[in-house]
FIKE-900413 format. One record per residue (C-alpha): residue in three letters; x, y, z. Coordinates in steps of 0.02 Angstrom, whole numbers. Layout:
// residues N
ala, X, Y, Z
...
// end
This chain:
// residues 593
unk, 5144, -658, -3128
unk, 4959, -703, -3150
unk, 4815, -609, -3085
unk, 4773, -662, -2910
unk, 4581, -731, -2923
unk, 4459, -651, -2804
unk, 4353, -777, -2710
unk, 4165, -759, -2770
unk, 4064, -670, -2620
unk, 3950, -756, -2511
unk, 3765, -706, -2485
unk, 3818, -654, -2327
unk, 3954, -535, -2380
unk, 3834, -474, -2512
unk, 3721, -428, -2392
unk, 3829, -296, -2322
unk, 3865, -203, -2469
unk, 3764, -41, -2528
unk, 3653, -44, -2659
unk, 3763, 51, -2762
unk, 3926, -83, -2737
unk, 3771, -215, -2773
unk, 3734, -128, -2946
unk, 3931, -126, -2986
unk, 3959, -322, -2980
unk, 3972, -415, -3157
unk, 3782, -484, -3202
unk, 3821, -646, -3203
unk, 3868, -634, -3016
unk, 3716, -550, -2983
unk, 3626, -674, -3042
unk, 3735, -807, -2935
unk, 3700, -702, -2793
unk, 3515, -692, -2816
unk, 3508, -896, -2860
unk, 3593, -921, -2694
unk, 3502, -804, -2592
unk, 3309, -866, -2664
unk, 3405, -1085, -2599
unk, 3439, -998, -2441
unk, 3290, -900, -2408
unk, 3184, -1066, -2461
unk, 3280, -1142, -2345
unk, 3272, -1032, -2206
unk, 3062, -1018, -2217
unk, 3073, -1212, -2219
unk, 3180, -1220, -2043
unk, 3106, -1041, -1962
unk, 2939, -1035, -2032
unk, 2899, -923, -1891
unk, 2996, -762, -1938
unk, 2895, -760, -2100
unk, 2721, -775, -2027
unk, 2597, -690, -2072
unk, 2430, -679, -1993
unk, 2272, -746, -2130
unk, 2182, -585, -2108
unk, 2165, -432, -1979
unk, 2035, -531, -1878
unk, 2197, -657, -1856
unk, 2310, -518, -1811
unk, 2175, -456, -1684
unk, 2201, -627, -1583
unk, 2403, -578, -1577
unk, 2377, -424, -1510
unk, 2237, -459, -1392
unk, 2306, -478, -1199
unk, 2119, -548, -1120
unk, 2085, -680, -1004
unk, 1974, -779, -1127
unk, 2015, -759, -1320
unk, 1857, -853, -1425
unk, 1875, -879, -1602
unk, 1719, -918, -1703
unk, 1781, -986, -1864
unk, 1718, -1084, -2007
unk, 1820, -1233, -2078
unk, 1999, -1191, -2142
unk, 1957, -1032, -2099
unk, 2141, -1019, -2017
unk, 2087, -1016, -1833
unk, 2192, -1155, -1783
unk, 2348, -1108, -1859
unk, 2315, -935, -1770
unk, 2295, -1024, -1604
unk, 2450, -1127, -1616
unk, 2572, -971, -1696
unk, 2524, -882, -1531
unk, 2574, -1011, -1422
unk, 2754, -1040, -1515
unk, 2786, -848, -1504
unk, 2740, -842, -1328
unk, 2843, -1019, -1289
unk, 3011, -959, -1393
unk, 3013, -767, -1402
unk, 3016, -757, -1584
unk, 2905, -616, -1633
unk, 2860, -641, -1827
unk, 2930, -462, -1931
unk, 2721, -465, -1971
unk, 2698, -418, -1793
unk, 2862, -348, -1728
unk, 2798, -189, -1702
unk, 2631, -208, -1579
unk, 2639, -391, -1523
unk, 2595, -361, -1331
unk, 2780, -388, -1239
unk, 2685, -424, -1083
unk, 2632, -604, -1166
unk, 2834, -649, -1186
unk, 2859, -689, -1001
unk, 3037, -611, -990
unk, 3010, -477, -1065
unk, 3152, -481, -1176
unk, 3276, -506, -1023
unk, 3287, -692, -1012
unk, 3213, -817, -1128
unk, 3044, -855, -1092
unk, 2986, -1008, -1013
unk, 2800, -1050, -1022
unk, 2689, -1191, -985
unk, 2531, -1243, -1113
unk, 2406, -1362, -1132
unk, 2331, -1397, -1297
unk, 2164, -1479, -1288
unk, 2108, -1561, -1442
unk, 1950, -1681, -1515
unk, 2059, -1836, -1508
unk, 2233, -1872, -1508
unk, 2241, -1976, -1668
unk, 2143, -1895, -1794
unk, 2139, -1729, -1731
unk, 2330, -1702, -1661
unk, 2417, -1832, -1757
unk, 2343, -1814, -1923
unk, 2319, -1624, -1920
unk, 2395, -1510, -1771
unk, 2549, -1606, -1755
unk, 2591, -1553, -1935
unk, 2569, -1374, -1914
unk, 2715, -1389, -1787
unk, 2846, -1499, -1886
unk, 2962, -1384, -1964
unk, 2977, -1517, -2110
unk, 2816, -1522, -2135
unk, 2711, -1410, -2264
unk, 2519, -1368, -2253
unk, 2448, -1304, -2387
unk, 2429, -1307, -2566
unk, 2568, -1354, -2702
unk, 2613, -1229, -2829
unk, 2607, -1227, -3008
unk, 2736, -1337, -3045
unk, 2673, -1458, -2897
unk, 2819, -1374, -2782
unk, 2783, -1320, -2592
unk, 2829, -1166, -2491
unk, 2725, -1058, -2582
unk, 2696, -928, -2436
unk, 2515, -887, -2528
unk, 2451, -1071, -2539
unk, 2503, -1112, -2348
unk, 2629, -1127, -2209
unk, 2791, -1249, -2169
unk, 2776, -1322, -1981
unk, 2768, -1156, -1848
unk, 2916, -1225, -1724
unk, 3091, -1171, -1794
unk, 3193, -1337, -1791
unk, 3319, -1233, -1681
unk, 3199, -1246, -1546
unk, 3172, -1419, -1543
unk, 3291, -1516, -1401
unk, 3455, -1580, -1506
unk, 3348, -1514, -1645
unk, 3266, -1650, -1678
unk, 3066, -1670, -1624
unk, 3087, -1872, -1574
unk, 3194, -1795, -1439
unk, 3062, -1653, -1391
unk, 2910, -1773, -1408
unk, 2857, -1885, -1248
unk, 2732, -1999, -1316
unk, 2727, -2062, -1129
unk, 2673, -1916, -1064
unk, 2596, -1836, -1211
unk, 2698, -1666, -1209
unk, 2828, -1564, -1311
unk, 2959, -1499, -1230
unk, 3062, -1343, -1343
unk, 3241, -1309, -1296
unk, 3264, -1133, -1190
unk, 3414, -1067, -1285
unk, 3350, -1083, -1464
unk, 3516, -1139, -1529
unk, 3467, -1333, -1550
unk, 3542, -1362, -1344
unk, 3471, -1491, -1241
unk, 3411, -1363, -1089
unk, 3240, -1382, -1068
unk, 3130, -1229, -1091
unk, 2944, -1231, -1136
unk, 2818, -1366, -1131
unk, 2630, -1415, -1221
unk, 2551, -1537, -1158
unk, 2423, -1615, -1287
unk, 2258, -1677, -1214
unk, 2105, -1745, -1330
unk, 1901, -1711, -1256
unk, 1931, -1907, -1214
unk, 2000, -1850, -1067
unk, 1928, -1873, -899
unk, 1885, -1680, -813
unk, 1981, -1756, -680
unk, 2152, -1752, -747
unk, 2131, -1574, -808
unk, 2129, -1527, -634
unk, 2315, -1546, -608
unk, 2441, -1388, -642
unk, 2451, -1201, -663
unk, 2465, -1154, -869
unk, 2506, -977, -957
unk, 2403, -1031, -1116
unk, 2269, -1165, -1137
unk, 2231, -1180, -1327
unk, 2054, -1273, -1347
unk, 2039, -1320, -1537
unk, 1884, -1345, -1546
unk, 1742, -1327, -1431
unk, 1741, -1433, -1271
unk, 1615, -1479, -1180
unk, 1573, -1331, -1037
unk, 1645, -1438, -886
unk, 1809, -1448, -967
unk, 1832, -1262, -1012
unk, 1793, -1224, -829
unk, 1924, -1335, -781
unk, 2063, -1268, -904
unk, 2000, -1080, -848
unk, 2031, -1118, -660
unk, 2204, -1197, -716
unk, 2250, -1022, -766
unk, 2227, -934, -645
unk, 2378, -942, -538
unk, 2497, -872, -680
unk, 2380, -743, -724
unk, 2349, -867, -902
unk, 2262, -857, -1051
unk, 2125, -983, -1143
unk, 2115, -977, -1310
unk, 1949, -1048, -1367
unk, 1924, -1111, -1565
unk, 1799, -1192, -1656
unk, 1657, -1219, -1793
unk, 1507, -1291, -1714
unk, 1434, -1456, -1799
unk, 1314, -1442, -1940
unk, 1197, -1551, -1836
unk, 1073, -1447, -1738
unk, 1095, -1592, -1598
unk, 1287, -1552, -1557
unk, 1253, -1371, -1610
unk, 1160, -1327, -1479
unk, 1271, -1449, -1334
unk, 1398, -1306, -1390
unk, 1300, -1152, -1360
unk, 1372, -1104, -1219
unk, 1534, -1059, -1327
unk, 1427, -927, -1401
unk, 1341, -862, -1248
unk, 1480, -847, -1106
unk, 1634, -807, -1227
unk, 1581, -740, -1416
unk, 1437, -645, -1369
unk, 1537, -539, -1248
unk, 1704, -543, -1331
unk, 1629, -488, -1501
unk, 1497, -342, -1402
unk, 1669, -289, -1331
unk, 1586, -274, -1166
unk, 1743, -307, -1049
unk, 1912, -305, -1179
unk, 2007, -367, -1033
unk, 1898, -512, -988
unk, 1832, -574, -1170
unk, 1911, -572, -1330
unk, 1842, -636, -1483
unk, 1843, -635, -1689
unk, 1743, -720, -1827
unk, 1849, -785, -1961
unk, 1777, -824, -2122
unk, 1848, -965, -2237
unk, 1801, -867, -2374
unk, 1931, -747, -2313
unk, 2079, -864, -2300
unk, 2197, -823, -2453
unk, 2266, -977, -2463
unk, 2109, -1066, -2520
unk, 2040, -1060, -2714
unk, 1879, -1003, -2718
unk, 1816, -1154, -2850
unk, 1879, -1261, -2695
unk, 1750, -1151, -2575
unk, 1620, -1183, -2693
unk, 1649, -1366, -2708
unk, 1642, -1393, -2529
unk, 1489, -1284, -2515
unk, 1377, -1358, -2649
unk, 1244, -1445, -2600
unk, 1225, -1376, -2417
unk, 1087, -1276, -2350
unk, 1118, -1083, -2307
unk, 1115, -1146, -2124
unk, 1254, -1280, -2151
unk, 1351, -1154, -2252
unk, 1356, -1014, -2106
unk, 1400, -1151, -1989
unk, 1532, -1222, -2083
unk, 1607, -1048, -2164
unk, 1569, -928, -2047
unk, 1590, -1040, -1889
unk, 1396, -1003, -1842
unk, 1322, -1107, -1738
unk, 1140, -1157, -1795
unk, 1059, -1120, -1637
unk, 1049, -951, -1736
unk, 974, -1004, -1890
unk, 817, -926, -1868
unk, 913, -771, -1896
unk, 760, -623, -1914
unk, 893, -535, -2037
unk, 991, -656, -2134
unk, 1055, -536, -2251
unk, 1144, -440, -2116
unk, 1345, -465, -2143
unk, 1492, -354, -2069
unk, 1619, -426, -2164
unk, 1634, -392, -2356
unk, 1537, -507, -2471
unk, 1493, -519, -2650
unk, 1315, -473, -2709
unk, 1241, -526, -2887
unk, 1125, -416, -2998
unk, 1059, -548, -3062
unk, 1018, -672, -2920
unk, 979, -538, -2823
unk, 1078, -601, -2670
unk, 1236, -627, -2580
unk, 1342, -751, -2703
unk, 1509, -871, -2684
unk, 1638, -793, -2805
unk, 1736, -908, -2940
unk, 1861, -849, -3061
unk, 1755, -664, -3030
unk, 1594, -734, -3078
unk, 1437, -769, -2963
unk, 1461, -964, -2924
unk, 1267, -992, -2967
unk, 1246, -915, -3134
unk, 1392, -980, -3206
unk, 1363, -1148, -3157
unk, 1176, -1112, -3264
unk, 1284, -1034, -3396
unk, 1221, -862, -3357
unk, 1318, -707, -3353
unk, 1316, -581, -3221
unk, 1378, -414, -3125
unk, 1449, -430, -2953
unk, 1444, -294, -2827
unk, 1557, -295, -2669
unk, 1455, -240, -2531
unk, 1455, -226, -2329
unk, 1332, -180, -2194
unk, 1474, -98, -2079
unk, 1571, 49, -2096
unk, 1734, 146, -2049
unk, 1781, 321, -2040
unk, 1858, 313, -2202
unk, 1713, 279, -2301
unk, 1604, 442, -2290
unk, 1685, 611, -2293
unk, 1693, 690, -2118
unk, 1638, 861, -2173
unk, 1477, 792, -2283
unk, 1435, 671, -2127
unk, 1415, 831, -2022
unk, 1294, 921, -2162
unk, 1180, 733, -2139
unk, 1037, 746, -2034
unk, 994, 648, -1904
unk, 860, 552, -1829
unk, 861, 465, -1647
unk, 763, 314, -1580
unk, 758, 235, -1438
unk, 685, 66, -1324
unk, 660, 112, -1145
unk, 649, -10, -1011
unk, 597, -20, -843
unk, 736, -171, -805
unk, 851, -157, -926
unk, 972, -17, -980
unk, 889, 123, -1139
unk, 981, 76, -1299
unk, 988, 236, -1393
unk, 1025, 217, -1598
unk, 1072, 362, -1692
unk, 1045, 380, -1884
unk, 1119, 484, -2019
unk, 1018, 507, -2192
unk, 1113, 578, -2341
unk, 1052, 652, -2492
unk, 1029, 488, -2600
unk, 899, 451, -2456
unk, 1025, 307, -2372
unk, 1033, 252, -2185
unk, 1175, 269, -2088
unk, 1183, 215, -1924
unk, 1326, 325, -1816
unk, 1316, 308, -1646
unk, 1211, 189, -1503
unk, 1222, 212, -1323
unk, 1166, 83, -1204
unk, 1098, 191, -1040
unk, 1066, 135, -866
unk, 990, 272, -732
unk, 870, 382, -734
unk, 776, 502, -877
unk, 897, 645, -812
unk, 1054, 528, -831
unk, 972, 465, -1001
unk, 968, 644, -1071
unk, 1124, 724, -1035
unk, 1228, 553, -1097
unk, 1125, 565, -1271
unk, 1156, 763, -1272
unk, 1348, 739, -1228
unk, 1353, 636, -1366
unk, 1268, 732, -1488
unk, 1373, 889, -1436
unk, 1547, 803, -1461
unk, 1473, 722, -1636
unk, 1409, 886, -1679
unk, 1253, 797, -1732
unk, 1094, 892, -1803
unk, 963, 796, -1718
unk, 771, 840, -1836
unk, 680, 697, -1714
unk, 662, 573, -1588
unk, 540, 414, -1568
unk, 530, 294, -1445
unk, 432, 111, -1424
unk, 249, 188, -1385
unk, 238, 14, -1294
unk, 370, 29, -1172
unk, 347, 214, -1122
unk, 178, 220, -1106
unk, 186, 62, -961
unk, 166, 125, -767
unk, 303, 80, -637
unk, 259, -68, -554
unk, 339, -24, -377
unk, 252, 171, -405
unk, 93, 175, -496
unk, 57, 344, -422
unk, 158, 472, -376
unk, 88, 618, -297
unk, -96, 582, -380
unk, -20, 576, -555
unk, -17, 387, -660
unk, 184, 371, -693
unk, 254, 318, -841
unk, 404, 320, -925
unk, 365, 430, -1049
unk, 300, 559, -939
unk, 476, 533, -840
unk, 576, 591, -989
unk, 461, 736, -1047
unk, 478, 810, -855
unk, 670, 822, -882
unk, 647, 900, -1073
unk, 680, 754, -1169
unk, 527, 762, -1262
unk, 494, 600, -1416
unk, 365, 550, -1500
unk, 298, 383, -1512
unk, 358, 273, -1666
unk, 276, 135, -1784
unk, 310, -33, -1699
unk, 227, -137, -1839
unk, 348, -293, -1824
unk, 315, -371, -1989
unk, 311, -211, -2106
unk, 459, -151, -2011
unk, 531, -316, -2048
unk, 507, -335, -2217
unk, 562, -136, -2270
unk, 733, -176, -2148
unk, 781, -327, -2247
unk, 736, -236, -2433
unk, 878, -91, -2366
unk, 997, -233, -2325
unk, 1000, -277, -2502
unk, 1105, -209, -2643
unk, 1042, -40, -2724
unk, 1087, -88, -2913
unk, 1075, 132, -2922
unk, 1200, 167, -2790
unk, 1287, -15, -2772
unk, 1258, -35, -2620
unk, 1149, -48, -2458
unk, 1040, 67, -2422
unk, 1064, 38, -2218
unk, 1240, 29, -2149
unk, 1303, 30, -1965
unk, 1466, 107, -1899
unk, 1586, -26, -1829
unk, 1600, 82, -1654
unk, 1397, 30, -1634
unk, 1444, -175, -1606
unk, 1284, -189, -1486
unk, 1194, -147, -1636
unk, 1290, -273, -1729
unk, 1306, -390, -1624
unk, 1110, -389, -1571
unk, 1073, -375, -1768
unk, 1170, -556, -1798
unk, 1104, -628, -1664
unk, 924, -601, -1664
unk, 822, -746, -1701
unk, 651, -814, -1692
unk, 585, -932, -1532
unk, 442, -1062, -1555
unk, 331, -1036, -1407
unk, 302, -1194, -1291
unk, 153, -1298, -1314
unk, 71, -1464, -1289
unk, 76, -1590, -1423
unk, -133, -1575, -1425
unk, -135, -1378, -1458
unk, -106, -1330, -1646
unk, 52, -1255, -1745
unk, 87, -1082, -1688
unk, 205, -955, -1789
unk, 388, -913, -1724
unk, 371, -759, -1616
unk, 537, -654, -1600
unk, 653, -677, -1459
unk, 656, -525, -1330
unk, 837, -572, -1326
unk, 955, -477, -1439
unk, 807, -379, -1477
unk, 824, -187, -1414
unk, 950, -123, -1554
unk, 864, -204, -1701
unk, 691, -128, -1641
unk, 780, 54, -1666
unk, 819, 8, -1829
unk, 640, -68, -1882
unk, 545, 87, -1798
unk, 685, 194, -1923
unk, 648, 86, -2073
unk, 461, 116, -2047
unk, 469, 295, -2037
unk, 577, 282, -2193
unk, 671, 455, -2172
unk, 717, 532, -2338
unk, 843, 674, -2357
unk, 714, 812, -2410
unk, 581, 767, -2267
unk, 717, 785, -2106
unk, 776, 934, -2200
unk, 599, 1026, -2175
unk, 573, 946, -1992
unk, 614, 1028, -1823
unk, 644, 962, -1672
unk, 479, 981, -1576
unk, 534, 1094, -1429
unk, 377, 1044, -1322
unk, 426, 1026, -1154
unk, 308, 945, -1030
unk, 346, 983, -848
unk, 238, 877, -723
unk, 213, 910, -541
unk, 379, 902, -466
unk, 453, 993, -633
unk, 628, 894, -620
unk, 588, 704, -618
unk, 536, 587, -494
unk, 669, 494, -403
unk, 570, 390, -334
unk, 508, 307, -461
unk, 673, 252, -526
unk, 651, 364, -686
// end
């Protein structure tokens, strides 16, 4: 009788065997098997691009995991900040958790928990409805539809040159979008059961800036997604709309290269990145630069194409998502995300092909250094950071909190800032916070300086106190926290800051770095620009004088740079123990100090 044939195995069956029973099977059905499986995976990223997502950097992955009120993203063109935006709100609307974030994507944002399917209602609020949502967003949501590059041999769904459409077609109604589109009422309406069903489940509706305010005053929402910035009035009204469901906004953008529209969209910067990125109130404000120059997907000859010909201003605005009401930046060369220096330009460079974009457009050869002005724990070795010594400055105020900067120097004479401390109270309170800190650090403090300016002004509500002329410096050295007065020259501080911000061609790298636990420092650092005072068209040009705001961290840093602490010098210093006790011996309260 002949041999009864065995029916070839599915990929399905195949995926239950062992490795082992895998190894035993003929080659040539291993290859079948593989062939099949690479047509159904292919498949399967086309129709549930969502399981395979994968955030376009750890910035991107912040915005998953981040459960505030207000989530900003500063973010230059194709920097990915829409695509973030959008994933978020189809994990949140189906339940899908991508295997990229299975592990700490916040369950409290799948409304259900995991017990029911959720059901959410979204607004997406975009720049207009036909060349902004139709032309662009829309596509990132087709499941058909792929965004991104083609590969080599002009093919799409290559995960590292872009993304099919975010919705799984299982999720559309009948699965089918025509069904789940309302062009009447501009909203897209998934199915609840994610099996292709007809039972309604989550909805977007898709609103443009064309909008009257008026008609975003209508309904309760558990995500608002604003791509782009809106004008102020409307984000107010999409904030209130969340409010009854406990919502979210999600707030996106890169600010126009015209200083004119820039500055109409300042108020994105001051009321949601400046306290989202300072990481003042995580709970409130949540925000993230992302850099286009950090999007995988993109070629960097493509970057540089796009870039040429546009001033460093443009370029911020339109890479980094920086809006040019800062770009009279005092420190320019200040970056906390990696960048590429050249030794021959002497600068920060745009990388082709791992050349600097300048010189070999001149035909010039070069050396490229990878450098950053922030760093983590793992950089420096724990037990040589605690050998470093360190130097402390700080800018008192009468009516604004002390920031406090601490810096380590190491024995190739470099400048690391560890710790800051931003201080509200009195002297007392002032001292015992900066010596708590330098206990648990274990930090071996050789001096302290303060802004001669600041301390050595009187109290305006107590000029005298018990005969004596107050001042805050005589309020701190009646409590033992004795300084001496540093060099506030702005422009020679200035000038020696910016030379340590460049690339040491000895040690490869900067010669000042700050920790990425002192973001008041870096925050103040990036934002600190130059004002032009007010004056009447008859009086003549005056120079830029620096804002005060943004100002308090960066003036630690130029009185350190001044002093220019070497290794071998805070070696031979002591602390000056010098205690000067006034008339009370213990502070005066009532001066506020």
């Amino acid at each position: 009788m002949p041999t009864a044939t065995r029916a070839p195995l599915t990929i399905h069956q195949a995926a239950q065997l062992t490795e082992a029973q895998v190894h035993r099977l003929p080659k040539r059905e291993r290859t079948r098997l593989f062939d099949e499986w690479l047509v159904w995976q292919l498949a399967d990223a086309k129709q549930n691009q969502l399981d395979y997502y994968r955030p376009v950097n750890a910035d991107a992955r912040r915005v998953h995991l981040s459960t505030a009120r207000e989530v900003g993203i500063q973010g230059g063109n194709k920097s990915g900040k829409t695509a973030t935006m959008l994933a978020d709100w189809v994990i949140q609307a189906t339940g899908v958790v991508p295997t990229s974030l299975a592990k700490d994507y916040p369950r409290q944002k799948l409304r259900g928990h995991g017990i029911m399917p959720p059901v959410i209602r979204a607004r997406l609020l975009v720049t207009s409805l036909v060349n902004a949502w139709d032309a662009n967003l829309k596509l990132k949501l087709q499941w058909w539809e792929w965004n991104g590059a083609l590969n080599a041999d002009g093919l799409p769904g290559d995960p590292d040159r872009g993304h099919w459409g975010l919705i799984p077609q299982r999720f559309l109604l009948g699965g089918d979008w025509e069904k789940s589109w309302s062009e009447k009422h501009r909203t897209l309406t998934l199915n609840c059961t994610g099996d292709g069903g007809p039972h309604p489940g989550s909805t977007l509706q898709v609103l443009s800036h064309e909008t009257d305010v008026k008609d975003l005053n209508q309904g309760s929402y558990h995500l608002i997604i604003e791509d782009e910035i809106p004008p102020e009035e409307m984000h107010r009204a999409n904030r209130i709309r969340t409010l009854e469901v406990d919502g979210q906004v999600m707030t996106g953008g890169t600010p126009s290269d015209e200083i004119g529209s820039a500055v109409a969209a300042a108020w994105f910067f001051d009321t949601i990145l400046a306290p989202g990125l300072e990481g003042s109130n995580p709970e409130e404000t949540f925000a993230v630069a992302l850099w286009t120059e950090q999007n995988p997907t993109l070629p960097p000859a493509a970057l540089e194409a796009i870039g040429k010909g546009l001033t460093p201003e443009q370029r911020r605005a339109r890479f980094h998502g920086e809006t040019l009401h800062l770009s009279g930046l005092i420190y320019p060369g200040f970056t906390e995300k990696p960048k590429w220096w050249c030794l021959r330009c002497q600068a920060a460079v745009g990388r082709v092909e791992g050349a600097c974009a300048a010189c070999a457009v001149a035909g010039f050869t070069s050396g490229l250094l990878p450098f950053c002005h922030v760093w983590d724990d793992g950089d420096v070795d724990p037990a040589e950071l605690a050998r470093w010594p360190v130097v402390f400055y700080m800018d008192p105020h009468q009516s604004r909190p002390t920031a406090c900067a601490w810096y380590a120097v190491d024995p190739m004479d470099q400048w690391w800032q560890v710790d800051e401390l931003e201080l509200a109270g009195s002297a007392e309170q002032v001292k015992a916070a900066c010596l708590a800190l330098e206990a648990a650090r274990g930090y071996e403090v050789v001096w302290r300086k303060g802004d001669p300016k600041i301390t050595a002004q009187t109290n305006q509500f107590a000029r005298e106190v018990n005969g004596e002329i107050f001042s805050i410096k005589k309020a701190f050295d009646e409590v033992g926290f004795y300084f001496e007065d540093a060099n506030t020259n702005f422009t020679v501080g200035r000038e020696r800051l910016l030379g340590a911000l460049a690339v040491n061609p000895i040690t490869k790298a900067p010669r000042f770095r700050m920790h990425r636990r002192c973001a008041k420092s870096i925050w103040q650092l990036t934002h600190f620009t130059w004002t032009m005072p007010r004056r009447a068209a008859s009086d003549p040009p005056q120079k830029d004088q620096p804002s005060r705001r943004n100002s308090d961290f960066p003036a630690c840093a130029r009185y350190m740079a001044l002093d220019d602490p070497e290794y071998r010098q805070c070696r031979q210093t002591q602390t000056p123990r010098v205690i000067h006790v006034g008339a009370s011996g213990a502070g005066r309260g009532v001066t506020g100090w």
